[in-house]
N, C-alpha and C positions, 0 to 999 in steps of 0.2 A: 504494500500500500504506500501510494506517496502521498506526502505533505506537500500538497499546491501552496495555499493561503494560509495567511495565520488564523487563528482558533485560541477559544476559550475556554476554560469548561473548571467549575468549581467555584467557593468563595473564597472569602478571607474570614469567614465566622472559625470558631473554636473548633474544635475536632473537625474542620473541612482541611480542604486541601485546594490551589487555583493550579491548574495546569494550562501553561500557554504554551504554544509546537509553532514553528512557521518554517519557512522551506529551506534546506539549506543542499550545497553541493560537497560542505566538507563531512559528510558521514552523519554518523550519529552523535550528537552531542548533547549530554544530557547535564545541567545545572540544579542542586538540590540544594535550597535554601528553608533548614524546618527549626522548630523551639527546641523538638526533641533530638536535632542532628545528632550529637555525641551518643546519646543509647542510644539509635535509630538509625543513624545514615545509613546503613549498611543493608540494611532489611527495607529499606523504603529504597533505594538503590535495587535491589534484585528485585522491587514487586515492580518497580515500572520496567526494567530491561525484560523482565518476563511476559510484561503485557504487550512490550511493544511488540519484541520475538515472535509474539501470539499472531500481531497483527503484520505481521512481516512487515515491518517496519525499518527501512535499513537506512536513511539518510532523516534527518532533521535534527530543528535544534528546540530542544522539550528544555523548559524553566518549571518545575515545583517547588512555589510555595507551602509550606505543610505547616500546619497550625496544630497537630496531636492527631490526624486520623487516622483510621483503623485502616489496615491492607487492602478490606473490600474497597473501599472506597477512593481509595490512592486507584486502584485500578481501575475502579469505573469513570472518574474523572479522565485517568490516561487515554483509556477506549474512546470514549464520548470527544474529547480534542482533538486526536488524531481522525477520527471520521468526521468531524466539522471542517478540518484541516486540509482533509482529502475529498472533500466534497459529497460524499455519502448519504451523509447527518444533514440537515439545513439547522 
């Protein structure tokens, strides 16, 4: 799946998470800015390279904001941006 446009998807409320993806030629680049980085980066790191993998997703540039959410939800947000992203989703 490619990232044509940029794409939103999530908040900035407490246990949410914003995930913004827009197109990129240098690969995957993925940027993870959370409260819980220190316990957490590591595990919110594999849930979105999982999702993306999912969604063959092999070039863009994904920014997560994470404000405390659960795995589910890091992934549905990732899903939900990369198909607005890729034009799928309106």
């Amino acid at each position: 799946m490619d990232i044509r446009k940029n794409a939103v998807a999530g908040t900035m409320e407490s246990s949410d998470v914003m995930v913004n993806v827009s197109p990129s030629e240098n690969g995957r680049q993925i940027e993870i800015s959370s409260v819980v980085y220190e316990q957490y980066g590591d595990a919110i790191r594999k849930v979105v390279e999982s999702t993306l993998g999912a969604l063959a997703v092999n070039s863009g540039s994904i920014t997560i904001l994470d404000h405390g959410a659960i795995d589910c939800v890091i992934e549905a947000r990732v899903e939900t941006a990369v198909k607005r992203g890729s034009g799928e989703e309106k």
